[in-house]
C-alpha positions in Angstrom: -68.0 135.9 72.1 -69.4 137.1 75.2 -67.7 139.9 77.8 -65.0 138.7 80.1 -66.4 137.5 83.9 -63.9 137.9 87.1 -64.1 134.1 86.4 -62.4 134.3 82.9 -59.9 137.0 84.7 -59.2 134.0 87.0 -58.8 131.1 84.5 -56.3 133.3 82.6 -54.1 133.6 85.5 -53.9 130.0 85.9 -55.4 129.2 88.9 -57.1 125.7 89.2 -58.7 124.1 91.7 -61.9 126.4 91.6 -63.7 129.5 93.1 -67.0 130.8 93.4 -68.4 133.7 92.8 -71.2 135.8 93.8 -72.4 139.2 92.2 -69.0 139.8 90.7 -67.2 139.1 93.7 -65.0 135.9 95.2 -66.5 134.4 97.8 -64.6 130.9 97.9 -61.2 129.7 97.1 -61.1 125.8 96.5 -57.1 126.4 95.2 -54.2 125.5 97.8 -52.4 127.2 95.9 -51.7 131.2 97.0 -54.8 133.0 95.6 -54.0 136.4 93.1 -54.8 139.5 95.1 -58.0 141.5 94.2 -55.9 143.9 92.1 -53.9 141.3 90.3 -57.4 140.0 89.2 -58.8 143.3 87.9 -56.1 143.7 86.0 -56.1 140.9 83.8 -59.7 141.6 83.6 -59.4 145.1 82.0 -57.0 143.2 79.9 -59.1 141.0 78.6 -62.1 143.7 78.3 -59.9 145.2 76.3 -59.5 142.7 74.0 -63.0 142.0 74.0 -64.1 146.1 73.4 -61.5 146.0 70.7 -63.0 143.1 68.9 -66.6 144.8 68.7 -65.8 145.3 64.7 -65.9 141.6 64.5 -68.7 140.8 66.4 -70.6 143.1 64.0 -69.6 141.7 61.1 -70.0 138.7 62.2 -74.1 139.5 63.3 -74.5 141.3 59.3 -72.4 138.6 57.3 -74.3 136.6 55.2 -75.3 133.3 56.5 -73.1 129.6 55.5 -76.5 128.5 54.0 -76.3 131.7 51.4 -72.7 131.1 50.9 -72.3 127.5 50.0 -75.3 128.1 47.5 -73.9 131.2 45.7 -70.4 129.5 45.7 -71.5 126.1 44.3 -74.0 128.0 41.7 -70.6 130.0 40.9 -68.3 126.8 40.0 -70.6 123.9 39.1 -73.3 125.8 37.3 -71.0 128.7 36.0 -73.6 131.2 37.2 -71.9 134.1 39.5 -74.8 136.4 40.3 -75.7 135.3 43.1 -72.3 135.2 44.9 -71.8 138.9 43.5 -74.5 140.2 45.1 -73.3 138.5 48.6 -69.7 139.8 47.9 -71.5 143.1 47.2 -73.2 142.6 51.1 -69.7 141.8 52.9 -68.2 144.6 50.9 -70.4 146.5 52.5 -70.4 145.1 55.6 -66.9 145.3 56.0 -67.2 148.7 54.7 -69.7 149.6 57.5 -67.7 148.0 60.7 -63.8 148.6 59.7 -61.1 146.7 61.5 -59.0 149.2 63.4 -55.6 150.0 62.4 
């Protein structure tokens, strides 16, 4: 996940043919079609930075989870091997995790 470009605000509107863009700014239209005016194209980029800000819970958890690697061991040593401590302790970490970065109401 990475924050929204003018570019993104763009793609979202539906405009194809292309554009370029230069230090945040349009430069070229390569569309025939009628391009979105400056304000149309802020808007839907505070929309999506929006979105984006309001994801930051996510992308934290996401950076403190434990890794796939740690998972699949503690969840295979939990069914195949009958042992559970180790995918205690890493339920104990996303508890906390999740505990630490709350998903807004």
């Amino acid at each position: 996940m990475r924050n929204p470009t003018i570019s993104d605000a763009i793609f979202e509107l539906g405009i194809d043919g292309g554009w370029k863009v230069k230090d945040g700014k349009i430069v070229k239209w390569y569309s025939e079609k009628e391009q979105p005016t400056e304000e149309v194209i802020q808007s839907k980029l505070a929309e999506l930075q929006a979105k984006y800000d309001s994801k930051s819970y996510a992308r934290a958890r996401q950076q403190n989870f434990p890794n796939e690697h740690d998972l699949l061991i503690a969840l295979w040593e939990k069914v195949m091997e009958d042992r559970s401590e180790s995918a205690d302790a890493l339920q104990s970490i996303r508890t906390q995790v999740k505990s630490d970065n709350p998903k807004p109401e």
